[in-house]
C-alpha positions as CSV (number, residue, x, y, z in Angstrom):
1,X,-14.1,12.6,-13.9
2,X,-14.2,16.2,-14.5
3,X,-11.5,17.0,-12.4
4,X,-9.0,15.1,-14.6
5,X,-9.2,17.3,-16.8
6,X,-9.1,14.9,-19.2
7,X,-11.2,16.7,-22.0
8,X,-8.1,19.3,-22.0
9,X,-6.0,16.9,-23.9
10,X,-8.3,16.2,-26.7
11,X,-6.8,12.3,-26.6
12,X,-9.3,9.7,-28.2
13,X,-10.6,7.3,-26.1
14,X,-8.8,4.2,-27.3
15,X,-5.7,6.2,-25.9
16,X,-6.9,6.9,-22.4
17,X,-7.7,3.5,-22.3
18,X,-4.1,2.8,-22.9
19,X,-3.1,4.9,-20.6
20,X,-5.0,4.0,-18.0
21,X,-4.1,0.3,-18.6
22,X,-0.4,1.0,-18.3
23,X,-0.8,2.9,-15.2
24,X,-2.5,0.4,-13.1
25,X,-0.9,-2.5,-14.4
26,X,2.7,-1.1,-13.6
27,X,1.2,-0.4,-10.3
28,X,-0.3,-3.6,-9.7
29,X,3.2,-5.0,-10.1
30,X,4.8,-3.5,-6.8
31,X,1.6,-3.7,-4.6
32,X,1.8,-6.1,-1.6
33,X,0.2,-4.7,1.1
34,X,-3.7,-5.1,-0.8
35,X,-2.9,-8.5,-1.3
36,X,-3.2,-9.1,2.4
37,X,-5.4,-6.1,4.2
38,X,-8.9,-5.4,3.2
39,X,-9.5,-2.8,0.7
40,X,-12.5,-0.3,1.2
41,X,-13.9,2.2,-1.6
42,X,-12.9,4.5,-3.9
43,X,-14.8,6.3,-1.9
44,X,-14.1,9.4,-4.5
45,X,-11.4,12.3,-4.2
46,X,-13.4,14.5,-2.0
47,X,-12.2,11.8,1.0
48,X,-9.7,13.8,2.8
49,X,-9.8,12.5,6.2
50,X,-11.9,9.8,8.1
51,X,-13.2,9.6,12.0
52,X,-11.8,7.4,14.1
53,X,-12.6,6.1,17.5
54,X,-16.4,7.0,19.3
55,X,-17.7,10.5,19.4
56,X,-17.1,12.0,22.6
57,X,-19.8,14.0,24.7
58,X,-18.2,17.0,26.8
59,X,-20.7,18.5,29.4
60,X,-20.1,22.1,31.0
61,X,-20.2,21.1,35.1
62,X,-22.4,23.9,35.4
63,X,-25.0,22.7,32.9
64,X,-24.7,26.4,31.4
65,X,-23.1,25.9,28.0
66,X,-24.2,23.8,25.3
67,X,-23.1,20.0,25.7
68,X,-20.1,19.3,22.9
69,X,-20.2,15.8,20.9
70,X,-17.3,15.5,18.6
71,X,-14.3,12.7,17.3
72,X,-11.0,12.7,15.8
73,X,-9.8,11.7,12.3
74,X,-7.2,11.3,10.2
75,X,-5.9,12.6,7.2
76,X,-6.3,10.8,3.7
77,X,-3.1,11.8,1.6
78,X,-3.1,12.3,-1.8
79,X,0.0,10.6,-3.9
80,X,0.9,12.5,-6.7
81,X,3.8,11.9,-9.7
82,X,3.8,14.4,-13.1
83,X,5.0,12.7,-16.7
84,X,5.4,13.9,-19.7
85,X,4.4,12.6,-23.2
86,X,6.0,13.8,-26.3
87,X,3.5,15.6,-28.5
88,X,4.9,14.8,-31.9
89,X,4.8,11.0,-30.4
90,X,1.6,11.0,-29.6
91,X,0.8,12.3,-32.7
92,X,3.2,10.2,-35.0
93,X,0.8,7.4,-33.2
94,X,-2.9,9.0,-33.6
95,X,-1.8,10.1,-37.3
96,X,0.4,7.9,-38.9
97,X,-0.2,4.3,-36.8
98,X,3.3,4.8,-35.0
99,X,4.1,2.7,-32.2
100,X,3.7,4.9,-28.6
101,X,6.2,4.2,-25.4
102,X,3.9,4.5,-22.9
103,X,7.1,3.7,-20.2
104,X,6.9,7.2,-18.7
105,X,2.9,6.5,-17.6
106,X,4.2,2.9,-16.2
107,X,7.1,4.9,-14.6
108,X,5.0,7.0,-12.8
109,X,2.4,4.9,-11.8
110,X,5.0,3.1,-10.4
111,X,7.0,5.5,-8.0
112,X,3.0,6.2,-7.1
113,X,2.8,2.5,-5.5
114,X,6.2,2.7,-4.5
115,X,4.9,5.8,-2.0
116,X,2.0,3.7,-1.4
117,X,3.9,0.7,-0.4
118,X,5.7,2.9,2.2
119,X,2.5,4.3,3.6
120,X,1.3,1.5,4.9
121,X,4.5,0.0,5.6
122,X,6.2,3.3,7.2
123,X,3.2,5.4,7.9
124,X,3.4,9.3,7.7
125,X,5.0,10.5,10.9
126,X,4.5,14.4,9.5
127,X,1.0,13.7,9.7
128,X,0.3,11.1,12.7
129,X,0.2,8.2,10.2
130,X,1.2,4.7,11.4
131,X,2.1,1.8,9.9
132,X,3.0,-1.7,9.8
133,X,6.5,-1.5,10.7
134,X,5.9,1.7,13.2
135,X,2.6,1.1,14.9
136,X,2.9,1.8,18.8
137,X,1.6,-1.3,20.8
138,X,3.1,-3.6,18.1
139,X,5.1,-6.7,19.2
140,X,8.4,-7.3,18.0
141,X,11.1,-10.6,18.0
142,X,14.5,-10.8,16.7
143,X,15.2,-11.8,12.9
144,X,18.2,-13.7,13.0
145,X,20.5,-14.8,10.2
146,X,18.3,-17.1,7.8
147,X,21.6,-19.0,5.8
148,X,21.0,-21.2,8.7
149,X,17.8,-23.4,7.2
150,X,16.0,-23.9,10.7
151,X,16.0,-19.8,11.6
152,X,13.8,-18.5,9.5
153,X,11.1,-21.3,10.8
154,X,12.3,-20.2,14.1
155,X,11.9,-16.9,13.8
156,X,8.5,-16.6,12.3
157,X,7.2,-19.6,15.1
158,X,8.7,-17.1,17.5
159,X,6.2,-14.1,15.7
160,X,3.1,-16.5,15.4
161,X,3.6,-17.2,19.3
162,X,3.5,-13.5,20.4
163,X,0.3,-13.3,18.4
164,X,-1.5,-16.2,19.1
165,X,-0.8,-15.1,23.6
166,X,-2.1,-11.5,22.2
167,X,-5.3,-13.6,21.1
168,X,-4.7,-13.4,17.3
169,X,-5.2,-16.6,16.3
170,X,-4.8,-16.0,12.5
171,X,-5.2,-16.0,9.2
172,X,-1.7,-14.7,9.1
173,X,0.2,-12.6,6.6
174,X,4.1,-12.4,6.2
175,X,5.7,-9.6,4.3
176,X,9.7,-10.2,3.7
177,X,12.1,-7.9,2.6
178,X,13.4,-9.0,-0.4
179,X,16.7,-10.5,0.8
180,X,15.0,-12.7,3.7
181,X,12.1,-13.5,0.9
182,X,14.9,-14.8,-1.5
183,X,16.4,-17.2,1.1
184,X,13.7,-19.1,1.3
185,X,13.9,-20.9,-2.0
186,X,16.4,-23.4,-0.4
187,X,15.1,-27.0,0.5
188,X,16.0,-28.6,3.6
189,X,18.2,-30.7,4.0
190,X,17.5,-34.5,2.5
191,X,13.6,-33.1,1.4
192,X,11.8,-32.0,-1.7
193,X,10.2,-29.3,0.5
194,X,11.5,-25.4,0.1
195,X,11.5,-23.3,3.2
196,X,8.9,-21.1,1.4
197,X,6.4,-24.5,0.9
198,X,6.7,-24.7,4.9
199,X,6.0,-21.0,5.7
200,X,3.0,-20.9,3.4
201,X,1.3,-23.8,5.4
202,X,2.3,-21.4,8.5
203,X,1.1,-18.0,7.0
204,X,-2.2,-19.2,4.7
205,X,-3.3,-15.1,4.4
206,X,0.1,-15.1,1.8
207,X,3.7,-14.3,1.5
208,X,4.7,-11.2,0.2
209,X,8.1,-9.6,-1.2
210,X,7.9,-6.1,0.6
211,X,10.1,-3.2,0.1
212,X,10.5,-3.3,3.9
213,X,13.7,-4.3,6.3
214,X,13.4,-7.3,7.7
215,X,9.6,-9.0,8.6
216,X,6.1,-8.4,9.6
217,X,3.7,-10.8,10.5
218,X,0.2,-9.5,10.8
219,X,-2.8,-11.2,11.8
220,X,-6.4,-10.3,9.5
221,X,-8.0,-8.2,11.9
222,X,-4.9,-5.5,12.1
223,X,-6.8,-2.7,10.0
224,X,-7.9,-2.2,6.2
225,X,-7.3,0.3,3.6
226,X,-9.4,2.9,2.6
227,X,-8.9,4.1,-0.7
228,X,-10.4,7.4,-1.9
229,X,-9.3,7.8,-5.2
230,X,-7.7,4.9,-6.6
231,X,-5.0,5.2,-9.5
232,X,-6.1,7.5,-12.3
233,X,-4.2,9.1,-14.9
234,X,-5.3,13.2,-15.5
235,X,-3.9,16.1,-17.5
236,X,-2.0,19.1,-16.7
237,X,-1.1,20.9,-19.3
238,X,0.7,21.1,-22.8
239,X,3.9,23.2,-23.5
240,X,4.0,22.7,-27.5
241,X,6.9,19.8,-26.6
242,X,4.9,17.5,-24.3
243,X,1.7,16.6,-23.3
244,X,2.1,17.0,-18.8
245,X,0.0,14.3,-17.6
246,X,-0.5,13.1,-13.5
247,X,-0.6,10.1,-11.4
248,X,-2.6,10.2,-8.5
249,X,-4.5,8.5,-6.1
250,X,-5.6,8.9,-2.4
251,X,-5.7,6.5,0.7
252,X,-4.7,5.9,4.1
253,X,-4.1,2.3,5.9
254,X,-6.3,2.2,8.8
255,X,-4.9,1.0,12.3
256,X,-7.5,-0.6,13.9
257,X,-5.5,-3.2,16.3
258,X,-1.7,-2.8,16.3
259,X,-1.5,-5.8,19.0
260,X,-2.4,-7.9,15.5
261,X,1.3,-6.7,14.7
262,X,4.5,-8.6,15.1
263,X,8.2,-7.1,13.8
264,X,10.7,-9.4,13.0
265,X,13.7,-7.1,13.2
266,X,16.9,-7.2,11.8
């Protein structure tokens, strides 16, 4: 992992191995979407874009040019967030047995997954990106208001039905925004049974508390993620105040079939 740079910052190992375990467990917090979508790789960071679709084969009419086989791909971003460390910290800790907040490293790992979640969620329009909640060819229903007990049955019902005449037959997933996820912790009416109890039996791929608007319900074969550098922690650089430190990773949620998509929109 050369290209950390990690050597740079002379840390002991022990201390990486904090780090690191900061990083990806503040991450793991706020991930939903790899809960649900299949996960390829790391691949490793020289992953910058992948094919998609067949190759092509162009042939000059005139049979006097060279025939021309060739396929298009898509970019693999790169999610970046820079911390800091306080040196005299880091030393009170190697040195003297100090206690060391390792909050900035959780901090950045998570506006890192925060980027991620919105990735797959939003997509990338700047770079031709899709995703969950923008894919063209998606289906959509209304979301209506869920203080009534019977809607948000409804409404999903109404989402599984637009799939399953698109022939997507499930495992389904549902991610919620957080407001429609919290109202489903009521029971109905005369019954030990919470909303959420029912729509788990409905949607056996998960539930999920997304930092989305509204709903999406997605069937298993919509796509997967492939990840070319997962979370790791590298160094920048060290101004005599703090140690500069970096977040990255790199992936890109692939579309594969965005009629495995339904929208339940506000």
């Amino acid at each position: 992992m050369s290209y950390l740079n990690r050597d740079a910052a002379s840390f002991p190992a022990e201390l990486w191995t904090r780090i690191d375990a900061a990083a990806i467990g503040a991450a793991r917090d706020r991930l939903t979407a790899r809960r649900f979508l299949d996960l390829e790789g790391p691949f490793g960071i020289g992953l910058t874009s992948v094919e998609i679709g067949d190759e092509a084969v162009v042939n000059e009419p005139d049979g006097e040019l060279a025939g021309t086989v060739g396929s298009r791909s898509i970019p693999v971003p790169m999610l970046q967030q820079p911390l800091a460390l306080s040196i005299r910290r880091v030393e009170g800790h190697l040195r003297l047995g100090l206690p060391l907040d390792l909050r900035p490293v959780e901090a950045a790992a998570e506006a890192i997954a925060r980027r991620e979640e919105q990735v797959i969620y939003q997509g990338i329009p700047e770079l031709g990106l899709e995703g969950l909640m923008t894919a063209n060819g998606r289906s959509s229903v209304p979301c209506g208001d869920w203080s009534e007990v019977e809607q948000a049955i409804g409404d999903v019902l109404a989402a599984v039905n637009r799939l399953d005449a698109n022939g997507y037959v499930g495992p389904y997933a549902l991610a919620l925004s957080p407001v429609r996820y919290n109202a489903l912790f009521r029971r109905y009416q005369c019954s030990d049974m919470l909303q959420l109890d029912h729509l788990q039996r409905l949607c056996e791929a998960g539930l999920f508390k997304a930092p989305i608007d509204g709903a999406v319900l997605v069937d298993a074969r919509v796509g997967d993620i492939k990840i070319g550098q997962d979370i790791q922690v590298g160094y920048s650089s060290n101004d005599g105040t703090y140690f500069r430190l970096v977040v990255s990773e790199s992936l890109v949620f692939m579309l594969d079939e965005p009629e495995a998509i339904c929208t339940l929109e506000e």
